[in-house]
C-alpha positions, 0 to 999 in steps of 0.5 A: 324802626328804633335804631342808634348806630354804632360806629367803630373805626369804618364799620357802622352797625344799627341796633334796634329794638330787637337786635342788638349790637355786640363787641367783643372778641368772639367772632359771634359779636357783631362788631370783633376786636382783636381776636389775638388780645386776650385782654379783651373779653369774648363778649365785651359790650352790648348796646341795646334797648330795653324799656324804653332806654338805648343802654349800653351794658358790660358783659364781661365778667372780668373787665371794665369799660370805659365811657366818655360823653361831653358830660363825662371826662372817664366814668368805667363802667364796672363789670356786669353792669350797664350804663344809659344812653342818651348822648352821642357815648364814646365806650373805650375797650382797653386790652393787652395790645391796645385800646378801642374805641366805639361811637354809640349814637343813640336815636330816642323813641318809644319802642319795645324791650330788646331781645335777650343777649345771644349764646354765650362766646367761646374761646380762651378766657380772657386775660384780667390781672385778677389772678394777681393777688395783693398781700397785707403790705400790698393792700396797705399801700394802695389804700393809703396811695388811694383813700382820697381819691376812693372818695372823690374819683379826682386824680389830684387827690392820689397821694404822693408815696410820701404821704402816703408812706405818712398816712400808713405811719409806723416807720414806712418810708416812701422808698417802701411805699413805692417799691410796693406800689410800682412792684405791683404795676409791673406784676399787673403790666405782666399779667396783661394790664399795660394801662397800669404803666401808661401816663395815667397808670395810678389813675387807672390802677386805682380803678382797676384795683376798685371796680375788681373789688380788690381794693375797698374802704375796709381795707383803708379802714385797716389803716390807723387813724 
């Protein structure tokens, strides 16, 4: 039989052609993360195999998730999308209270397509920071802090506030820039993002606000030239 395991701290699951794993905070997943951490979504993950590939896909609607493997340092992986598996994969579950990591171990052999995903979780709604809505000042700032780094996903191409406040013009300062910038991590730390403020915030902000389609290149397109 098909399978790859999936490990998450003591716990080891098997999924198989026909049964998948699941995470989440729903207590129907088969691996439950913290059930109290609204940052996690009811269903978050589902490891599975589907023509012929062990994939791992994002199930939330709201959340990223975020892959590692010894070819790749951080990709997220954007919601309701899926990612193929075919190295020992690292998926981290970042929530209000804290992250999680799983193991996936995918073991490659021809089979069939897995099932389709179970009922759909229930629970309160996940806690996603979308509900923090950027203004015109707001989106300016993020987009001249993040241009180069849109472009390149290279943490050393994030703007300083200077630059930043340099490539906006207009007589904005740095002071505004940042003011700006750090107003909107603690809105987002406050509606349930902590990682925006962590040793890697900017980075993680930047993400976030992209992969939530809050951020885009029109928006840096808006800035002069």
């Amino acid at each position: 039989m098909i399978r790859a395991t999936v490990t998450y701290g003591q716990e080891r699951h098997q999924a198989t052609e026909t049964e998948p794993v699941t995470f989440g905070r729903d207590p129907g997943c088969t691996i439950r993360l913290d059930p109290d951490d609204h940052g996690i979504s009811r269903r978050s993950g589902t490891v599975r195999w589907d023509g012929a590939i062990w994939w791992l896909v994002n199930d939330s609607g709201t959340r990223p998730l975020v892959v590692t493997d010894p070819h790749i340092a951080r990709n997220l992986l954007p919601r309701r999308r899926r990612h193929p598996l075919d190295i020992v994969t690292r998926v981290i579950v970042d929530g209000r209270l804290g992250s999680h990591t799983l193991v996936v171990t995918p073991h490659e052999q021809p089979g069939a397509d897995a099932s389709a995903p179970g009922t759909e979780p229930f629970g309160l709604s996940t806690v996603s920071g979308l509900d923090v809505k950027l203004t015109e000042k707001d989106l300016r700032a993020v987009a001249a802090l993040f241009e180069e780094f849109m472009r390149t996903s290279r943490i050393e191409n994030i703007r300083t506030y200077r630059d930043a406040a340099r490539r906006i013009g207009r007589h904005h300062t740095e002071a505004q820039v940042r003011r700006r910038v750090e107003n909107l991590r603690r809105r987002l730390r406050a509606a349930g993002i902590p990682q925006v403020a962590g040793d890697r915030g900017l980075q993680y902000l930047a993400e976030f606000l992209v992969h939530t389609g809050q951020l885009t290149f029109a928006d840096v397109r808006r800035l002069l030239p």
